[in-house]
Structures are given as structure tokens and as C-alpha cells.
Wavefront OBJ file of the C-alpha trace (Angstrom):
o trace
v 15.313 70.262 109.102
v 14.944 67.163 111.431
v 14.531 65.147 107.866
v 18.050 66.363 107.173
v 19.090 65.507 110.711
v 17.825 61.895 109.852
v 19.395 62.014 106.818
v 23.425 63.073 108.023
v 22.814 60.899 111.070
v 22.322 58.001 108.609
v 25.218 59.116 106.403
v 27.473 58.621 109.514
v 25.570 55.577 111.004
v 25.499 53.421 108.140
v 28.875 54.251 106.268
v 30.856 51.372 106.567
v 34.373 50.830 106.385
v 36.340 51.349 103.645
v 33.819 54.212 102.061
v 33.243 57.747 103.730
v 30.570 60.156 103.005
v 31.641 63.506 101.714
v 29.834 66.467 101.785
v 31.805 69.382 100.587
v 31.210 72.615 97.683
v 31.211 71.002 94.283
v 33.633 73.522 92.545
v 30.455 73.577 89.541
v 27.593 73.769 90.775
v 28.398 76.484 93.966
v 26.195 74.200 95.867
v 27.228 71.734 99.192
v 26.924 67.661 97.594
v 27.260 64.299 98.816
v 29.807 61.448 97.602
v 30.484 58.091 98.619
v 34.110 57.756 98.363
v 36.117 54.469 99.083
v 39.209 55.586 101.038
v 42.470 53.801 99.944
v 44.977 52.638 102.486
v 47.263 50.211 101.881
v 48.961 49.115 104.648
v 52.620 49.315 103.354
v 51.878 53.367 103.764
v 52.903 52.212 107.461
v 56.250 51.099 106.302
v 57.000 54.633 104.618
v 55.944 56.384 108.412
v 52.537 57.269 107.118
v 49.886 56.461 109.882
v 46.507 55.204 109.009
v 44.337 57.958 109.325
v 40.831 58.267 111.444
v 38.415 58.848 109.143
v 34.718 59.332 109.947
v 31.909 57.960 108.264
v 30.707 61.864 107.677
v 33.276 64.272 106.850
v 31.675 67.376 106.261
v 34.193 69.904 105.138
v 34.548 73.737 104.827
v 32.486 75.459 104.438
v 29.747 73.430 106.227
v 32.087 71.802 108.367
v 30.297 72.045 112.178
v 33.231 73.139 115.050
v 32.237 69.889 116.105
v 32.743 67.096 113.320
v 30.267 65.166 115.103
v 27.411 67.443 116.057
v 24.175 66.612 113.379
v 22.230 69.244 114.150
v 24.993 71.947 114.224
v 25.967 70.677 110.759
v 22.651 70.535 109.048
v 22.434 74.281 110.510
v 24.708 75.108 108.340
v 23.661 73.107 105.439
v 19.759 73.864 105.480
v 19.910 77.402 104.280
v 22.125 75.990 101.158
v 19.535 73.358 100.391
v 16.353 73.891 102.174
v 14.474 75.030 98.551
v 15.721 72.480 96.703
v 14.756 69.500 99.389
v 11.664 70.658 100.291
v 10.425 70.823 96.377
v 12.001 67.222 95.874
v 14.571 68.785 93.815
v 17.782 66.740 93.915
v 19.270 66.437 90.191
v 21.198 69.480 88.891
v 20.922 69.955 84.844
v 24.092 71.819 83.637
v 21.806 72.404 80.439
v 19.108 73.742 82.468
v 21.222 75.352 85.345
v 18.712 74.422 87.920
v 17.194 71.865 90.188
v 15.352 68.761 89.073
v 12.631 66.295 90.536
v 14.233 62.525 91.277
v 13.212 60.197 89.101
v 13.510 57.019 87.425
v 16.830 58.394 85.669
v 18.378 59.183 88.948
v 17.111 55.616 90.171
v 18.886 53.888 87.567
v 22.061 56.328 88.061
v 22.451 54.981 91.273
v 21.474 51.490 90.593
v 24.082 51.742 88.176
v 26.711 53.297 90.237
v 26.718 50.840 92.995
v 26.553 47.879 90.344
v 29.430 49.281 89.215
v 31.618 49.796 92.281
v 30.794 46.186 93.629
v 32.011 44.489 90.525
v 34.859 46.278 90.470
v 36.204 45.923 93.812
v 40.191 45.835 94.399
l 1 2 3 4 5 6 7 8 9 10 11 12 13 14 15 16 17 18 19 20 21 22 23 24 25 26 27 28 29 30 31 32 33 34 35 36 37 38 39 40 41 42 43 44 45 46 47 48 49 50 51 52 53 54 55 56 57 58 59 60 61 62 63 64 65 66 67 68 69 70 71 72 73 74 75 76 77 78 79 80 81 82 83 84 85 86 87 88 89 90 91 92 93 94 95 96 97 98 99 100 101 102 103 104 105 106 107 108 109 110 111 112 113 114 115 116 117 118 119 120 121 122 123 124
């Protein structure tokens, strides 16, 4: 469990503005994910009496959410009985086909890769 400590601590840590990690029940799989997610302000919101939100770096929502949003080890509590199997066997990629658990590989590699390629070229 301190691996997953490590691992929300650097979800918060290293999040930078305008992107927030998310880690909240995908509605498919019944099972707690991650997802970067740029958050989208504009600063005429300000002008309709919306005020900019706080957002943190980790939002961890229900049902993982810690009482404290910013206690690590409460929050990874909650999260390791959810996905203590699955980490420990180096399972990370769900197969819809297979309904289960996969090793990371290359093809998650290049997911990624891809991903981020993606979100830096098309930037607002």
C-alpha cells in the first residue's frame, strides 16, 4: 500500500495547472480509475458571477473520497481493497472482451504515448 501512497502523492504533487487527476467509479467497469482531465475556465465565467473554482491536483470522489481531500494514506485506505489484486499482479488494462484485468504492455505504452501526443498538439 505505501506504493499506492507514492503513487496518489505523485498524482497530487505533479499535476499541474490547468489538468486535475480524477479518480472516481467508471460507470463500466464497477471499478475506481484515474483520468487526467484539463479543467476549462475561461475567465469571462467571472463576468456572469461564476467564481473560479479551487480545484486540487487529486480529486478523489465518492465513493473513495477520504473525509479529508488531502489525507494520502486515508484515501488509498479506501482504494487498496478495490485494487490491491489487480496492482499487485501488474494488472492495469481492463478487456471489455475478456471482462478482466490485463498485464501493461507495449499497447498500453503506445496508448499513452499517443494520448499525450495528442492533447499537446491540440492545445486551445
Amino acid at each position: 500500500m505505501t506504493a499506492l501512497c507514492s503513487l496518489l502523492s505523485c498524482f497530487r504533487d505533479e499535476t499541474e495547472d490547468p489538468y486535475v487527476v480524477r479518480i472516481f467509479l467508471c460507470p463500466d467497469l464497477k471499478q475506481p480509475v484515474a483520468s487526467i482531465q484539463q479543467i476549462r475556465w475561461h475567465p469571462n465565467y467571472a463576468r456572469w458571477g461564476m467564481e473560479k473554482p479551487i480545484w486540487r491536483p487529486l480529486d478523489i470522489q465518492a465513493p473513495y473520497q477520504p473525509k479529508d481531500h488531502d489525507d494520502i494514506v486515508d484515501a488509498a485506505q479506501i482504494l487498496w481493497p478495490n485494487i490491491s489484486t489487480a496492482i499487485t499482479n501488474g494488472n492495469f488494462s481492463y478487456s471489455k472482451s475478456l471482462k478482466s484485468y490485463l498485464k501493461f504492455d507495449d499497447n498500453d505504452r503506445l496508448f499513452i504515448t499517443e494520448a499525450l501526443t495528442y492533447d499537446k498538439d491540440n492545445q486551445l
